[in-house]
C-alpha positions in Angstrom: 8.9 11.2 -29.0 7.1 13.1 -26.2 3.9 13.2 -25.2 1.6 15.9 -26.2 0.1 18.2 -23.6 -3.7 16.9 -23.9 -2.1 13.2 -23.5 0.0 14.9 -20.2 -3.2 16.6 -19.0 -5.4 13.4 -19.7 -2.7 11.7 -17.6 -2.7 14.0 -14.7 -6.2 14.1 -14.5 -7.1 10.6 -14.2 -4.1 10.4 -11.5 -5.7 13.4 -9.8 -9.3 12.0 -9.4 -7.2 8.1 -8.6 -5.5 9.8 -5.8 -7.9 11.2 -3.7 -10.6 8.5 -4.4 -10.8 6.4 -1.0 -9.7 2.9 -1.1 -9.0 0.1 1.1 -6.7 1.6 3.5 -9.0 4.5 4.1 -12.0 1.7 4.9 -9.3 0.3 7.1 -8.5 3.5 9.1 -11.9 4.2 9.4 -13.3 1.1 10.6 -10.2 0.5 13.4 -11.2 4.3 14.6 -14.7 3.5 14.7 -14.3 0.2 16.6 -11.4 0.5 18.6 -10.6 4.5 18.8 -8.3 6.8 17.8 -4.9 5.5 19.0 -5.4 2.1 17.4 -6.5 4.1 14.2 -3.7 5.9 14.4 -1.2 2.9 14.6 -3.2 1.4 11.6 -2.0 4.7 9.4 1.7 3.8 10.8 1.5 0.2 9.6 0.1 1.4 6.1 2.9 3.9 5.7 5.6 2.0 7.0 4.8 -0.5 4.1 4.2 1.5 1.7 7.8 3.1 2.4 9.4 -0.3 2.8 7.5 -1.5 0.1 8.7 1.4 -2.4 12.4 1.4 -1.2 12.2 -2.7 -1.9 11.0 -1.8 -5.1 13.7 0.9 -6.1 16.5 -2.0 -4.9 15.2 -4.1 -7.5 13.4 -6.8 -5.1 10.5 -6.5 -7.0 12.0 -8.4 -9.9 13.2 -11.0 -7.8 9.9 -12.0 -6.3 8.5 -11.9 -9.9 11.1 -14.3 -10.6 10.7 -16.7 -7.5 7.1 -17.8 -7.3 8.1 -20.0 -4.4 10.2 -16.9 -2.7 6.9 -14.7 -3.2 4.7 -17.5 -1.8 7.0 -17.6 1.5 6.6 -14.0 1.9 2.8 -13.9 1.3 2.2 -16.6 3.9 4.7 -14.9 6.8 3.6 -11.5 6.3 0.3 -11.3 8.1 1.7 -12.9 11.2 4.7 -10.3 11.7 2.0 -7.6 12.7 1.4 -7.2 16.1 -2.0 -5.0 14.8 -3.7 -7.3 13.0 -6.9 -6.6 11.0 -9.4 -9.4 13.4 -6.8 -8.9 16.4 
């Protein structure tokens, strides 16, 4: 059964208004380029995408799943992440 067309446009709107709402990484970019200029902001928007990218091609591979699955696995990763960033948030 499909959706009808005011469900769709319900849908679309609320991803619309979602989308271009600021969130975290936007209060990130902003606060690097107000404290530490426009080059460090600028790396801060390479590390955000570059995760997101690695993050979505992970999750297309099915990795996703397997850290659901491994609490202990997800933990690991969790705990190592922060300190493989040379740009750290207080650094």
């Amino acid at each position: 059964m499909l959706p009808s067309v005011s469900v769709i446009a319900s849908f679309a709107l609320v991803v619309g208004l979602l989308t271009v709402t600021p969130g975290l990484d936007t209060a990130l970019v902003l606060r690097s380029a107000a404290v530490s200029g426009k080059r460090r902001a600028f790396g801060v928007i390479a590390g955000i995408q570059t995760g997101t990218l690695l993050w979505g091609f992970l999750a297309a591979i099915g990795v996703s799943a397997i850290l659901l699955a491994s609490a202990q696995l997800y933990d690991a990763i969790r705990l190592v992440g922060p300190h493989t960033s040379r740009g750290s948030v207080g650094g």
